[in-house]
MIMI-733651 format. One record per residue: residue number from 1; x, y, z of N, C-alpha, C in turn; residue in three letters. Coordinates in nm, 2 decimals, always signed. Layout:
REM residues N
<rec NUM,<X,Y,Z>,<X,Y,Z>,<X,Y,Z>,"ala">
...
REM end
This chain:
REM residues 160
<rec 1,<-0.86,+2.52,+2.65>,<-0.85,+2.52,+2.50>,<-1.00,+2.53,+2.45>,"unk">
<rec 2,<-1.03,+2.60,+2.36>,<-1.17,+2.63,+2.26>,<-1.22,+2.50,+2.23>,"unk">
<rec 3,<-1.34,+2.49,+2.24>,<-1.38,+2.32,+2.16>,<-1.35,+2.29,+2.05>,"unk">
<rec 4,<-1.40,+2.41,+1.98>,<-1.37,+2.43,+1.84>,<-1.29,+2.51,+1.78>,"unk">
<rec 5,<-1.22,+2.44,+1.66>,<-1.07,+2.56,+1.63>,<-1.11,+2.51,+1.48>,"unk">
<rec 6,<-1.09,+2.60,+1.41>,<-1.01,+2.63,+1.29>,<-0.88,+2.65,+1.24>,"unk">
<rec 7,<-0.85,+2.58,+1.09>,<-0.76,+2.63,+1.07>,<-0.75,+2.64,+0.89>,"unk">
<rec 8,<-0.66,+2.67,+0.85>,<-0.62,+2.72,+0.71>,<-0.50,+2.66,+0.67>,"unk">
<rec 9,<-0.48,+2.59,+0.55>,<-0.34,+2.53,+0.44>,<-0.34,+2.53,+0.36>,"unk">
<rec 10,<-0.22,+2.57,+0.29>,<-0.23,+2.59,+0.16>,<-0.09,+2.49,+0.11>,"unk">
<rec 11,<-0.07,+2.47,-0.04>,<+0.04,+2.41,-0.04>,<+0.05,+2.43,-0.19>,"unk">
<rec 12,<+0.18,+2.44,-0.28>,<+0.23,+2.46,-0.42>,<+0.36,+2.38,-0.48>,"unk">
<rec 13,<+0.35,+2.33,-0.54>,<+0.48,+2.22,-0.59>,<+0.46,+2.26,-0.77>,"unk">
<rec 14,<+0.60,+2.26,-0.82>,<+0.62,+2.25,-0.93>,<+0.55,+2.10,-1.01>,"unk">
<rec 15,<+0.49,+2.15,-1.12>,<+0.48,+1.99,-1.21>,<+0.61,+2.00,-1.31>,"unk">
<rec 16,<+0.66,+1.85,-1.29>,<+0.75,+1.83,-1.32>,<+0.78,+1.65,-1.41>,"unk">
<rec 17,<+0.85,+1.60,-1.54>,<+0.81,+1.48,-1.61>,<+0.92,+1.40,-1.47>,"unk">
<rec 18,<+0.86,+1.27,-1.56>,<+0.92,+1.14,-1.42>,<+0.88,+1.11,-1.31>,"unk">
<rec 19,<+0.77,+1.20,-1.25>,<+0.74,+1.17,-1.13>,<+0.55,+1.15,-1.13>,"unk">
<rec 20,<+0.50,+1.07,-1.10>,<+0.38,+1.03,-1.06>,<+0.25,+1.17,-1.02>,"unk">
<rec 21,<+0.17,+1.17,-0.99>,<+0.11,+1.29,-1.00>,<-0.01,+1.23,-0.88>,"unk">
<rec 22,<+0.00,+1.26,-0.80>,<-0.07,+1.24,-0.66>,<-0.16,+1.30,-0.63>,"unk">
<rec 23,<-0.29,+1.33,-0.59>,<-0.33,+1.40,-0.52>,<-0.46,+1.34,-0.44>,"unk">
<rec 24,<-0.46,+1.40,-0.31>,<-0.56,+1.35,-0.22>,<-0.55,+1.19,-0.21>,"unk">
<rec 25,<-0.41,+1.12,-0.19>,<-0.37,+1.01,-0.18>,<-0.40,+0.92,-0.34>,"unk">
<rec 26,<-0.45,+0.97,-0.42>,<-0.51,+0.93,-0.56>,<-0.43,+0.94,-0.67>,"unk">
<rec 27,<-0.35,+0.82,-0.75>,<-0.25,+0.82,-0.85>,<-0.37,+0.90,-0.99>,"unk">
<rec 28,<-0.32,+0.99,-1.05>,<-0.39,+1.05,-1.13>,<-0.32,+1.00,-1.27>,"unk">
<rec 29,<-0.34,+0.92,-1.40>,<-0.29,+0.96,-1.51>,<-0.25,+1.12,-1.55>,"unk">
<rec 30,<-0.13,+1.14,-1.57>,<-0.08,+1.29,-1.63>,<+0.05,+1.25,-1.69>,"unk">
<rec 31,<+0.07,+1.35,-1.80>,<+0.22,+1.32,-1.83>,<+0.33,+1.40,-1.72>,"unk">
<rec 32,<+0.31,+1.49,-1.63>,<+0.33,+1.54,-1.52>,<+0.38,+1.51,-1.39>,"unk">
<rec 33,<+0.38,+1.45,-1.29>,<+0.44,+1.45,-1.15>,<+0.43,+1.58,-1.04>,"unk">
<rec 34,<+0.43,+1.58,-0.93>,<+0.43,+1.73,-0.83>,<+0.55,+1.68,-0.81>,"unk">
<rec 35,<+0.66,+1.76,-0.81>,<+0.78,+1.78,-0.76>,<+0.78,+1.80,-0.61>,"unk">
<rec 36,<+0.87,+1.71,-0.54>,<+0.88,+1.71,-0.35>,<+0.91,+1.65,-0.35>,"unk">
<rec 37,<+0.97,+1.65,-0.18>,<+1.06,+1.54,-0.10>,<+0.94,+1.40,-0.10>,"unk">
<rec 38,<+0.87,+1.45,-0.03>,<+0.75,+1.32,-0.05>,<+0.70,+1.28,-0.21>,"unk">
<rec 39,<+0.60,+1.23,-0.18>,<+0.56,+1.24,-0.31>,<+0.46,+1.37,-0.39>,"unk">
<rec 40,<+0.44,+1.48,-0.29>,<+0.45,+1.60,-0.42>,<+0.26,+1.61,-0.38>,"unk">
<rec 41,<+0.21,+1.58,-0.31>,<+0.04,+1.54,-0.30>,<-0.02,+1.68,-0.22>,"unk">
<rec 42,<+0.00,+1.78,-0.32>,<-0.05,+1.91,-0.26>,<-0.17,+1.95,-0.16>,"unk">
<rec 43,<-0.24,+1.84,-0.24>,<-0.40,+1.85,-0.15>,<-0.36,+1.77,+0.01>,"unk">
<rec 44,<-0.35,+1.67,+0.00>,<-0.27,+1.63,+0.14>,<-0.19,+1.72,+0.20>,"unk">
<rec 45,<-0.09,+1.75,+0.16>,<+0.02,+1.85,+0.23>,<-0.08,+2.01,+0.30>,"unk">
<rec 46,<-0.19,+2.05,+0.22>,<-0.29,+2.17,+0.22>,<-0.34,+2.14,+0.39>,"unk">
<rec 47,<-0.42,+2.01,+0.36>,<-0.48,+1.95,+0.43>,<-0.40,+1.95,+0.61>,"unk">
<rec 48,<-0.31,+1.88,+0.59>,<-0.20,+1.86,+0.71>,<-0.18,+2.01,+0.73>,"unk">
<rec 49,<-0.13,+2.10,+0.66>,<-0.09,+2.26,+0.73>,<-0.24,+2.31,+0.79>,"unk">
<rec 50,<-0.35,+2.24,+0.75>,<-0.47,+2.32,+0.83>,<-0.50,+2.27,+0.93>,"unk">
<rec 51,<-0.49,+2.14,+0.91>,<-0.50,+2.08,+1.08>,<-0.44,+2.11,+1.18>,"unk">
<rec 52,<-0.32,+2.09,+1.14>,<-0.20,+2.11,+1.23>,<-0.15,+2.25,+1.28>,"unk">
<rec 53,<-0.20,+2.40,+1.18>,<-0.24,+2.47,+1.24>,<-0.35,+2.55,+1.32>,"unk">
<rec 54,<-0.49,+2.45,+1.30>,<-0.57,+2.46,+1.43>,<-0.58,+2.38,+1.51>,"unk">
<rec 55,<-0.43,+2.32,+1.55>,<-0.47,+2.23,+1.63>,<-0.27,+2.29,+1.73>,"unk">
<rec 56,<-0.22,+2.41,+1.66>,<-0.14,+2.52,+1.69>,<+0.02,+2.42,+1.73>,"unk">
<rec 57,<-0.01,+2.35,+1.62>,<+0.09,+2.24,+1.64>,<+0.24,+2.24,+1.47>,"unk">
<rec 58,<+0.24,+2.40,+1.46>,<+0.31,+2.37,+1.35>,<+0.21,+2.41,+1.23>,"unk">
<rec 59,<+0.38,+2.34,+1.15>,<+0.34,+2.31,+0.99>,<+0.39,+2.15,+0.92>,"unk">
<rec 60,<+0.38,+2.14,+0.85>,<+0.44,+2.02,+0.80>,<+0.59,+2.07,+0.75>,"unk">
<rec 61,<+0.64,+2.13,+0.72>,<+0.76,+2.15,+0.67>,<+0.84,+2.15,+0.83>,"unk">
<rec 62,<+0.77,+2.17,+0.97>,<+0.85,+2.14,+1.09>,<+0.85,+2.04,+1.13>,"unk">
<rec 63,<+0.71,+1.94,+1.11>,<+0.66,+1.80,+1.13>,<+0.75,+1.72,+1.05>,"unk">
<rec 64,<+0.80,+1.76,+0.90>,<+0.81,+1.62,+0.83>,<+0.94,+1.71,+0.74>,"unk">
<rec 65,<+1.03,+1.77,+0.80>,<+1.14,+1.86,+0.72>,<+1.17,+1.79,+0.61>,"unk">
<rec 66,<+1.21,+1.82,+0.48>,<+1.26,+1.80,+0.37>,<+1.46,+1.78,+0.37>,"unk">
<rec 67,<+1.50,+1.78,+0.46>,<+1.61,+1.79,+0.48>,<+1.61,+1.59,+0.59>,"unk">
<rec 68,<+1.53,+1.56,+0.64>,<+1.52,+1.43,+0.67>,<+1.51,+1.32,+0.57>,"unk">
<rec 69,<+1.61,+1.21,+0.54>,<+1.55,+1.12,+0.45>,<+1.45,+1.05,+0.51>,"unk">
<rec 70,<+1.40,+1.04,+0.61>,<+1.32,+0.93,+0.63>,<+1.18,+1.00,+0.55>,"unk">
<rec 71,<+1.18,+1.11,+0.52>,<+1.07,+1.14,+0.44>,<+1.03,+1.14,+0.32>,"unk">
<rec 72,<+1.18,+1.10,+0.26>,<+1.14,+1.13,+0.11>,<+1.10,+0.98,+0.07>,"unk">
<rec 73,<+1.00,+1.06,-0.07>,<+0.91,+0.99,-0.10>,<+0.84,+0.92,-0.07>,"unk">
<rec 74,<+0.75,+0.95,+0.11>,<+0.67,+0.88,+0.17>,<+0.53,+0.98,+0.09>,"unk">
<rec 75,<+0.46,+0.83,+0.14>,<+0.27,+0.87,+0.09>,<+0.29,+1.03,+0.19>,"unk">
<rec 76,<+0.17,+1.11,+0.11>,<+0.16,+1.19,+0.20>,<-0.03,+1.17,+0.28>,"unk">
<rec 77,<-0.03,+1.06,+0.29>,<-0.13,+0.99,+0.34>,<-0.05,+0.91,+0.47>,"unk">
<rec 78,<+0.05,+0.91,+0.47>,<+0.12,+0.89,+0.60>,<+0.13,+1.00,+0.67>,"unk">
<rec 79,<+0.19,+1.10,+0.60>,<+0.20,+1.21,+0.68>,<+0.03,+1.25,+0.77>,"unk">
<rec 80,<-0.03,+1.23,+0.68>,<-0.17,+1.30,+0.71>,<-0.20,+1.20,+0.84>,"unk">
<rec 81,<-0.15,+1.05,+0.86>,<-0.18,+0.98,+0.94>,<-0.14,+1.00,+1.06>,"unk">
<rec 82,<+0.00,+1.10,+1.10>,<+0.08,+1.15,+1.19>,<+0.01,+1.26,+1.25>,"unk">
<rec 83,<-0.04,+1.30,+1.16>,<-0.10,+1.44,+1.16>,<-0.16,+1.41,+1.25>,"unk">
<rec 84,<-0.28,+1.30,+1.21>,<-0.37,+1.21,+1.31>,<-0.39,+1.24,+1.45>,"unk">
<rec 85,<-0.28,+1.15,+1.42>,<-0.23,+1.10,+1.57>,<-0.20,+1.21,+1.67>,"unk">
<rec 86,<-0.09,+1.29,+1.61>,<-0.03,+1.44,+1.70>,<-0.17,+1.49,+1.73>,"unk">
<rec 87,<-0.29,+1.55,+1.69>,<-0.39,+1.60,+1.73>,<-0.46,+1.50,+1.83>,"unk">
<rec 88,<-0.48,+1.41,+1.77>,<-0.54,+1.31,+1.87>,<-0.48,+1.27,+2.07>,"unk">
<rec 89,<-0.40,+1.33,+2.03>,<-0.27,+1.31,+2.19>,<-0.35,+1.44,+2.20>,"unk">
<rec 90,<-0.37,+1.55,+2.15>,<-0.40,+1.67,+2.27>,<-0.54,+1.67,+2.24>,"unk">
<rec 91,<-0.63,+1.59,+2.21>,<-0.74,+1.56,+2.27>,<-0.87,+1.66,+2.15>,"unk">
<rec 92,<-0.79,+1.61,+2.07>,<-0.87,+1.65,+1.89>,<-0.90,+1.62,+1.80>,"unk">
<rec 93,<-1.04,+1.61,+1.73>,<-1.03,+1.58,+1.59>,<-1.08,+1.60,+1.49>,"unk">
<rec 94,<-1.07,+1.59,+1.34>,<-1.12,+1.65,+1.23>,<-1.29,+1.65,+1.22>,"unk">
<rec 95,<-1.36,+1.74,+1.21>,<-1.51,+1.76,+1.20>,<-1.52,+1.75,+1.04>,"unk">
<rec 96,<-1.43,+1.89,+0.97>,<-1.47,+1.87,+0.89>,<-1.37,+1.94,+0.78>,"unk">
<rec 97,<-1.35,+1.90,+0.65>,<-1.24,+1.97,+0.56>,<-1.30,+2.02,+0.39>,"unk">
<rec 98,<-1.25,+2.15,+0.38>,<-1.29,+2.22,+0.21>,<-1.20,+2.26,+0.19>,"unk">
<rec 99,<-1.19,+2.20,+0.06>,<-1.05,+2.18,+0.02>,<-1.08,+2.26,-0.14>,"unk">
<rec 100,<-0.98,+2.29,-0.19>,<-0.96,+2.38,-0.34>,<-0.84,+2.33,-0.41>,"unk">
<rec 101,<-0.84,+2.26,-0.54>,<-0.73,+2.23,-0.61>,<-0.65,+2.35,-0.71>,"unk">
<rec 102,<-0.58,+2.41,-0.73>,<-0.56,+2.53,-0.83>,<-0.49,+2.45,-0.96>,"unk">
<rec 103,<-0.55,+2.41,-1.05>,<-0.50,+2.31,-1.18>,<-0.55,+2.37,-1.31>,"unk">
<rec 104,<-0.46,+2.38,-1.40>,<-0.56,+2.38,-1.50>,<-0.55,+2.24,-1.59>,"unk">
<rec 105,<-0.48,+2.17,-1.57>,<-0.52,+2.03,-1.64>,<-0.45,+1.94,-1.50>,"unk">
<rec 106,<-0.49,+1.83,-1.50>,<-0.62,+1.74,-1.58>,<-0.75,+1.78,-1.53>,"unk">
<rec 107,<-0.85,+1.73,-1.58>,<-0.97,+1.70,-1.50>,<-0.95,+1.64,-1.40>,"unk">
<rec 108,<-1.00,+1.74,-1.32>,<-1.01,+1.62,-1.18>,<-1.14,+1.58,-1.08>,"unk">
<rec 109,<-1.21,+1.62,-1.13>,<-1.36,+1.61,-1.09>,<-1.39,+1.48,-1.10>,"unk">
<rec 110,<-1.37,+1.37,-1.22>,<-1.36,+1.19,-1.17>,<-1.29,+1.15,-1.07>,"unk">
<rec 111,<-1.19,+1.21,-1.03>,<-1.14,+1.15,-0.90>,<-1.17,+1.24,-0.80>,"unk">
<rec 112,<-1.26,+1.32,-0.74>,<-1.34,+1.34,-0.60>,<-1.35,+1.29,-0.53>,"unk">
<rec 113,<-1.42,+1.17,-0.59>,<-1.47,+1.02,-0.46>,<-1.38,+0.96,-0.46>,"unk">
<rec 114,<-1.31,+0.91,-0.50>,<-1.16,+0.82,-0.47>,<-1.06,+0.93,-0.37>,"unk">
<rec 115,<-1.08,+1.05,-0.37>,<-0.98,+1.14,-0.32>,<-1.05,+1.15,-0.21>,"unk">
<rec 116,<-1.20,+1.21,-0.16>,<-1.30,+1.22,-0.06>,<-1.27,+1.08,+0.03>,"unk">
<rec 117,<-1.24,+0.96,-0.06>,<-1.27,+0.86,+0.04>,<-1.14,+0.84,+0.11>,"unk">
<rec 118,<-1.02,+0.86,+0.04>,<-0.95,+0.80,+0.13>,<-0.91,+0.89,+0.22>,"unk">
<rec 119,<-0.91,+1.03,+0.18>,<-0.87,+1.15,+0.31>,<-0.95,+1.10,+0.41>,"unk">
<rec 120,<-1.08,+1.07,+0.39>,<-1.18,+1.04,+0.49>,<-1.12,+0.93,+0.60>,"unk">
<rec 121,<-1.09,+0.83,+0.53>,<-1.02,+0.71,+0.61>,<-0.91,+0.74,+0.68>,"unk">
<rec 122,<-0.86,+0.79,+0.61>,<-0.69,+0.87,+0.70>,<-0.70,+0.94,+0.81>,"unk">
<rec 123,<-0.82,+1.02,+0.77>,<-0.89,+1.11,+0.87>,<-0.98,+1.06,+1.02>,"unk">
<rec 124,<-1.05,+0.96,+0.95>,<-1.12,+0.87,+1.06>,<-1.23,+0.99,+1.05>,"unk">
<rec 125,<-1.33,+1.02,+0.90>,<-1.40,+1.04,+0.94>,<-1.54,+1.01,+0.82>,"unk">
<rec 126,<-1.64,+1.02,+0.80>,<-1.74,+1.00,+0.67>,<-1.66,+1.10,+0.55>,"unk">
<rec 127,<-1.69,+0.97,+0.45>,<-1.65,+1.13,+0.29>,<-1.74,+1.22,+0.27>,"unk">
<rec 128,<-1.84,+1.18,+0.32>,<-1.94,+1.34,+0.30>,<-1.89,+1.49,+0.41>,"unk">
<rec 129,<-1.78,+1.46,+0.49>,<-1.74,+1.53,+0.60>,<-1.59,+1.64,+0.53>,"unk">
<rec 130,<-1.62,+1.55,+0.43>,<-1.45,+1.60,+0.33>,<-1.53,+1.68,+0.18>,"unk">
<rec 131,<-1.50,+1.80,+0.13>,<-1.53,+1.84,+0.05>,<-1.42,+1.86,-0.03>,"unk">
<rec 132,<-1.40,+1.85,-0.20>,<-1.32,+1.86,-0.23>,<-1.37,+1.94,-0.43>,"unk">
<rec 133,<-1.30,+2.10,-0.43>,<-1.34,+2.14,-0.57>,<-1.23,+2.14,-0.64>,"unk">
<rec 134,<-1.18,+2.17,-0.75>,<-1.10,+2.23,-0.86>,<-1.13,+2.39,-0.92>,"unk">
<rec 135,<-1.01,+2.42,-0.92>,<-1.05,+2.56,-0.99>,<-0.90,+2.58,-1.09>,"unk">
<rec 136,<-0.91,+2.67,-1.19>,<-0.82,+2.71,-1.28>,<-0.79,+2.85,-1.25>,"unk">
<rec 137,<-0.64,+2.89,-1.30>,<-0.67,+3.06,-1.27>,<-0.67,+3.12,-1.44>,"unk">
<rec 138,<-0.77,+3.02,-1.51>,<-0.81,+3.11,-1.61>,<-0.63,+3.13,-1.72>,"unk">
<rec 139,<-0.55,+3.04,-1.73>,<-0.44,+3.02,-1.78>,<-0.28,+3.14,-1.74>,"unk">
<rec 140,<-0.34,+3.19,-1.60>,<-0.29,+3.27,-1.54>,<-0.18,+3.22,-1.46>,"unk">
<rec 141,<-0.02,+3.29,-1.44>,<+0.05,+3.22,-1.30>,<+0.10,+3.07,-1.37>,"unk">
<rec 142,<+0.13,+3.02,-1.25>,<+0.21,+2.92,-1.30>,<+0.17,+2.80,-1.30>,"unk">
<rec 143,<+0.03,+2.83,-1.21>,<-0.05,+2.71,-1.22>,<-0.17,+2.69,-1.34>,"unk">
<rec 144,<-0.18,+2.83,-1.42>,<-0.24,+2.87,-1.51>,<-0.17,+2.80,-1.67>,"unk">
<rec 145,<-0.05,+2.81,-1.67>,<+0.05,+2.76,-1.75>,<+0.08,+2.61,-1.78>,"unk">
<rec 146,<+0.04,+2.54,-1.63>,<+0.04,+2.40,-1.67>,<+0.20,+2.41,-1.58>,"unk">
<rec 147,<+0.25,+2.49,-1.51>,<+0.39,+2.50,-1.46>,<+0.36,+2.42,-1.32>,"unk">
<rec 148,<+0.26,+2.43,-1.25>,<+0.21,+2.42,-1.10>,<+0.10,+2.35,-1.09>,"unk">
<rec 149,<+0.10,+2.37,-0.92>,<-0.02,+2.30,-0.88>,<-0.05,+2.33,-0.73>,"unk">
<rec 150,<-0.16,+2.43,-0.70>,<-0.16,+2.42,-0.56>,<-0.26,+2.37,-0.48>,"unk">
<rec 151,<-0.33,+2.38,-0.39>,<-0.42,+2.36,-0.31>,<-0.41,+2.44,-0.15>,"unk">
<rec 152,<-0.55,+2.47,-0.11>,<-0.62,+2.51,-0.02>,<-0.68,+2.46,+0.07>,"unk">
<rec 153,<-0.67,+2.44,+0.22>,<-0.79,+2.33,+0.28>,<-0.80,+2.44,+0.44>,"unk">
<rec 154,<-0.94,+2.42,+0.46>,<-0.96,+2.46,+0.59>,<-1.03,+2.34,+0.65>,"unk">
<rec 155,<-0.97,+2.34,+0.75>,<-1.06,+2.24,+0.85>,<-1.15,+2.28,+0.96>,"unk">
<rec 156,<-1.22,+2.21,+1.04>,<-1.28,+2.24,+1.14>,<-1.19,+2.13,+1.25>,"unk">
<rec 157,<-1.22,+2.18,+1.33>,<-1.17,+2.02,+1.48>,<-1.20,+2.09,+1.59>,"unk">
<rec 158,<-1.28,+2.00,+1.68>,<-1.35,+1.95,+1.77>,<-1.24,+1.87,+1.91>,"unk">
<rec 159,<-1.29,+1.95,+2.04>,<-1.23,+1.87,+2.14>,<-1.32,+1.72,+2.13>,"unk">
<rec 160,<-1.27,+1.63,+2.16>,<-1.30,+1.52,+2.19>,<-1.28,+1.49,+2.37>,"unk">
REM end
């Protein structure tokens, strides 16, 4: 196995009223919610498909099916904790993660470091090791409309 692997995730959920608005384990004020079996926490969910596919172990939709209740409405800071663990058995782990929000509201730039720190912990690794930006598509698409919400993460991982 390579020492080092990469990988790439992306993830998209409808915003939708009644439901809480998550991201990067971090309750955000919105009048909004992400729509999912879990709780809808795109940046997480992003995060776990990049791991988990450089570490050639899947995706989360095979890890944590939507058709299982044991998953609905779990943290997806749990999942990410699974994620963990599954790489850690074959002898792996997070170096490092850049991550991209696609939002056009809210601000999310005050929550970075609340979002930085606890990926970091889940992760078992420094928040300077976790990058985390926002971008808009310019009122474009569905995430442009205030319809969506996605995110992007690549990771790095390291044999251990």
């Amino acid at each position: 196995m390579p020492r080092i692997r990469v990988g790439i995730g992306y993830d998209f959920h409808r915003l939708v009223g009644g439901r809480k608005l998550i991201l990067g384990g971090v309750e955000i004020r919105f009048a909004k919610g992400l729509a999912g079996h879990s709780d809808g926490d795109v940046l997480t969910h992003a995060l776990c498909d990049a791991i988990l596919g450089a570490a050639g172990l899947g995706d989360i939709g095979q890890r944590f099916p939507d058709t299982d209740p044991k998953w609905k409405d779990v943290s997806s800071l749990e999942l990410l904790r699974r994620v963990c663990a599954l790489i850690q058995e074959k002898g792996l782990r997070t170096v490092q993660a850049d991550t991209v929000i696609v939002a056009e509201q809210p601000k999310l730039a005050p929550h970075f470091d609340q979002m930085r720190e606890k990926l970091a912990r889940t992760l078992g690794i420094e928040p300077a090791q976790v990058n985390i930006k926002a971008k808009t598509t310019e009122r474009q698409e569905a995430t442009g409309r205030g319809e969506a919400m996605a995110a992007h993460a690549v990771v790095l991982l390291e044999a251990i």
